[in-house]
Structure formats: C-alpha cells, structure tokens
MIGUVO-667706 format. One line per field, with one value per residue (C-alpha): residue in one letter; chain; y, x, z. Coordinates in pm, 1 decimal, m for minus. Example, Ala and Ser with C-alpha at 12.3 -4.5 7.8 and 13.67 -1.06 7.14 Angstrom:
residues 2
res = a,s
chain = A,A
Y = m450.0,m106.0
X = 1230.0,1367.0
Z = 780.0,714.0
end
This chain:
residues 172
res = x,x,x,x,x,x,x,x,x,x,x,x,x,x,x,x,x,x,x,x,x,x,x,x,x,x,x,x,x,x,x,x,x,x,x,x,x,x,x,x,x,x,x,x,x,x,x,x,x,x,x,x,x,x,x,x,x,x,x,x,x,x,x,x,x,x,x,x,x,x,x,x,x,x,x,x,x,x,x,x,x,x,x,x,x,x,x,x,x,x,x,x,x,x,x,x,x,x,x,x,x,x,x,x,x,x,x,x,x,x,x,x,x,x,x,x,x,x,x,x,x,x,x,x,x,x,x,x,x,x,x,x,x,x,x,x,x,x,x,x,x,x,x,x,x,x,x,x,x,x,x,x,x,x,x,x,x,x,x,x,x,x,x,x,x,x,x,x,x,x,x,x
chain = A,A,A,A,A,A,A,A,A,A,A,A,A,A,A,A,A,A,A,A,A,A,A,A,A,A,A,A,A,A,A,A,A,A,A,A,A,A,A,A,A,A,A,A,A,A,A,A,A,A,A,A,A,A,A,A,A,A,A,A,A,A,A,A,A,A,A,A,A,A,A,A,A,A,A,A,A,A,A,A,A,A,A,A,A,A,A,A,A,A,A,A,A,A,A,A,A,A,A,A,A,A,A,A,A,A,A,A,A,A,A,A,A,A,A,A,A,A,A,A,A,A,A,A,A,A,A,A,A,A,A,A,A,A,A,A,A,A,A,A,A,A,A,A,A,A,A,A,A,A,A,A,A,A,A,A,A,A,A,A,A,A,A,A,A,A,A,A,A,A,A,A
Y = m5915.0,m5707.5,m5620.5,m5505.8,m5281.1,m5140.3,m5085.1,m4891.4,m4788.0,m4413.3,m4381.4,m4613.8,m4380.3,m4072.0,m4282.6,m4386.4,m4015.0,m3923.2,m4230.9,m4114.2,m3768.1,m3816.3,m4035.6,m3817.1,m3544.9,m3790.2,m3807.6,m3470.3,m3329.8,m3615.9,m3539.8,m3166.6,m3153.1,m3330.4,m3138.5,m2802.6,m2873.9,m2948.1,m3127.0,m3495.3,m3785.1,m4136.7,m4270.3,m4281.4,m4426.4,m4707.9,m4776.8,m4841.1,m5064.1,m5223.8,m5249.5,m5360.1,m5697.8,m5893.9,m5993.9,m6218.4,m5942.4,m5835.3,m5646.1,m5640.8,m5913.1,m6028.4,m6024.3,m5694.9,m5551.2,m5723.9,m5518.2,m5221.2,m5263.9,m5341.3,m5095.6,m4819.6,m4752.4,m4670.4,m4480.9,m4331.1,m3957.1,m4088.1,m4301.4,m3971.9,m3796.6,m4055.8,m4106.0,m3672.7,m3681.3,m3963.1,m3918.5,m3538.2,m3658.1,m3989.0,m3754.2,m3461.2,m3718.1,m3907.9,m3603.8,m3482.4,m3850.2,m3860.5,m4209.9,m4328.8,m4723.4,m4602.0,m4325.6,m4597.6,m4868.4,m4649.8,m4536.9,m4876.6,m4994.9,m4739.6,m4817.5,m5195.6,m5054.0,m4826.6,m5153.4,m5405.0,m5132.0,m5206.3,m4862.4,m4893.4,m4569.3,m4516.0,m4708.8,m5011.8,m4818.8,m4671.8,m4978.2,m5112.6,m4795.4,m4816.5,m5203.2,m5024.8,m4788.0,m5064.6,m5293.0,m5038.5,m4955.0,m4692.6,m4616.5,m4507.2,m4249.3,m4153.6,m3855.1,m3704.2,m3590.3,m4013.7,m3909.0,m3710.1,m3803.0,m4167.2,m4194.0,m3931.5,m4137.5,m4416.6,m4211.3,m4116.3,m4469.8,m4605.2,m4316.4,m4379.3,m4731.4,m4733.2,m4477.2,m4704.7,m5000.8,m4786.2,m4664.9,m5028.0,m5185.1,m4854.2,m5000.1,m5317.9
X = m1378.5,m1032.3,m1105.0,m1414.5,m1299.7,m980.4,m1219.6,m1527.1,m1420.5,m1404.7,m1097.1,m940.7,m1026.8,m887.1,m537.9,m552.9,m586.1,m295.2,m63.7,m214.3,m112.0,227.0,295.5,129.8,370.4,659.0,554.4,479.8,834.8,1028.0,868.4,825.8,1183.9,1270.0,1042.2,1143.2,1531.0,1497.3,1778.3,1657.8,1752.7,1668.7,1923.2,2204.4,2011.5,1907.2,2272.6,2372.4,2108.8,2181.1,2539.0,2450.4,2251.5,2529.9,2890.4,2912.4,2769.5,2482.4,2239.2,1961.8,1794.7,1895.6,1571.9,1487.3,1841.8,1756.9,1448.8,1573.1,1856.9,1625.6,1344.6,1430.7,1716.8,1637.8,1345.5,1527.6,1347.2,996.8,1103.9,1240.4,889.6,679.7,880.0,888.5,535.4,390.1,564.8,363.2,52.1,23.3,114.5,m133.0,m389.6,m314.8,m312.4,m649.0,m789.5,m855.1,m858.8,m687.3,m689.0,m588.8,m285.8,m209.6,m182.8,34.0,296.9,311.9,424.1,696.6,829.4,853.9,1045.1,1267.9,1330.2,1395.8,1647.0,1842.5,1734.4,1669.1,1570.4,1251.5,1089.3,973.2,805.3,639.3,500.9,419.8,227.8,91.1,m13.8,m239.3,m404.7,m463.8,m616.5,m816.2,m998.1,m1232.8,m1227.7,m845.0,m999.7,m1302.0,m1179.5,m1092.9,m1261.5,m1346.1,m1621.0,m1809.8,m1635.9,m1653.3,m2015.5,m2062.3,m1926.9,m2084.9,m2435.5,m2335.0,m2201.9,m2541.8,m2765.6,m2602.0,m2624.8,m2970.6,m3026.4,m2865.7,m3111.1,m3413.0,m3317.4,m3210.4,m3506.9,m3744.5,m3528.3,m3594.8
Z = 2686.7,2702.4,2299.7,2374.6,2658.4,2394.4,2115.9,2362.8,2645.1,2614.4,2909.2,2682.1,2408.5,2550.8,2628.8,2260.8,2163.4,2347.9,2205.9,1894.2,1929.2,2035.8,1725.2,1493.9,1643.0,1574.1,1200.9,1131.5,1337.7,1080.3,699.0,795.0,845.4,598.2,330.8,528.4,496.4,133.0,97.1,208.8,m38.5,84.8,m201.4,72.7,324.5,39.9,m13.6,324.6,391.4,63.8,203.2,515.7,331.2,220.9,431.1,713.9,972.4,771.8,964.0,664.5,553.9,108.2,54.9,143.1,11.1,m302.2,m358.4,m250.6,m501.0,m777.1,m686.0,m462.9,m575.5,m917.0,m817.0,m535.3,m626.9,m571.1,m221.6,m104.8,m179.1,m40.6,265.9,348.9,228.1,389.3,717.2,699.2,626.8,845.2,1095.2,1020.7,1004.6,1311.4,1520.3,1391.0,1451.1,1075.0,898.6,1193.6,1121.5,745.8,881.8,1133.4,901.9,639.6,967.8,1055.2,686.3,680.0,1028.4,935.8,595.4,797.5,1032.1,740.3,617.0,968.0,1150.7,1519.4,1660.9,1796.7,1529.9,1736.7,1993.8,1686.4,1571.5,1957.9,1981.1,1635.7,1694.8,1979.5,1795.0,1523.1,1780.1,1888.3,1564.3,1546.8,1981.9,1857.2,1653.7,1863.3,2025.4,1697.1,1336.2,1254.2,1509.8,1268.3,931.9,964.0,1003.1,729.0,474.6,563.3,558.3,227.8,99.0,214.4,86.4,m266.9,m279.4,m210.0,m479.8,m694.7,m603.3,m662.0,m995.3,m1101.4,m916.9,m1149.0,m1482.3,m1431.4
end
C-alpha cells in the first residue's frame, strides 16, 4: 500500500522532483567545480583515507583502505576524472529527470565511496534522499524527460525485437 502510493502518486511525484532537483544541484555545483577549478586531484584525498585505515583510531575501514591502496591509488588520474565527471553528469541527469533510477543509483555508489573513505559532510543525507528517489522508481522521474524518453525506448526495444521474431520466424 505505502509503495504503491511512493511509486504513483503524482503529489508524491512532484515532492520527488524537488528532492531530485536539489540533489542533482548538489552534484552538478561539486564536479562543475571541480572540472571548472582545474586543479582537482583525488590522489590526496585517497591518501588520507588510506591513512586514516590503519592505527588504533582508524576511522576507515582495512578493507576499503586496502583497495584504495591497491587500486585507486595507482590509477589516481582516472578516479579524479570519474569522480569530477560523474558528479556533473549524475547531476545534469538528475535535474532533467533523465535515467533517474540509473543517475540515482550511480550518486548513490559514489556517496557510499566518499563515506567508506571516512567523509561525513552532507553525504548521508545524500544517500537518505537518494534511497527515496530509488524507492520511488520511475514516479521519481515522472515529472521529468523519463516521461517521454523512458517509454520511447521501450517502444523502440519492443518494435525491434519483434522485427527480429518476424525475420527469424520468415528464415525459419
């Protein structure tokens, strides 16, 4: 009953496109900046949660400062471009209401990296939010372009496939 009022109620829908919005606008403020101010390397922020997984106090989990060690660090150049690119474009794409569940799903996997690497910021009232939106599957993305995209593609997916039947059915 309360999932099927989140995921079609359309009041609910235009409360989802404002939480929606206002994270988007968090994204797109963080990896514009950082693309903008050219000068962002995620190397140092890798080494101090890589510091901060080991000691008596440690505030980041081995596991996690293991692979950041052994993979991030070394590719520290490519985590800097996917975290000031990715931060952009989940937020272009969650303010438009574009592959929302997708954008949502991609923000929420870099807040829980951020929070594994000991940040607290506003991160966990990102991922609250982003749980929402999540929850809320395609009514999160109804006042926004998945209204007219979403069922394109799917038009499309399902005009080809039959296609594909009939020619394999006229083959056979």
């Amino acid at each position: 009953m309360i999932m099927d009022f989140i995921r079609n109620n359309k009041v609910v829908a235009g409360i989802l496109a404002f939480l929606r919005i206002y994270i988007g606008y968090q994204w797109v403020t963080g990896g514009y900046g950082k693309i903008v101010g050219g000068e962002f390397d995620a190397s140092g922020f890798i080494q101090g949660a890589i510091a901060n997984s080991t000691g008596e106090g440690a505030t980041v989990q081995a596991w996690w400062g293991t692979f950041l060690e052994a993979v991030a660090l070394p590719n520290a150049e490519l985590f800097s471009i996917i975290v000031m690119w990715g931060e952009l474009l989940v937020g272009i794409a969650l303010i438009l209401g574009l592959f929302t569940n997708f954008a949502a799903l991609m923000g929420i996997t870099m807040n829980f990296a951020f929070l594994f690497s000991g940040t607290v910021s506003t991160n966990a009232q990102m991922v609250a939010i982003t749980v929402f939106l999540m929850i809320a599957g395609y009514n999160a993305g109804r006042y926004g372009l998945d209204r007219w995209v979403l069922p394109f593609l799917k038009n499309r997916m399902t005009n080809q496939t039959e296609e594909q039947e009939n020619q394999e059915t006229v083959a056979a």
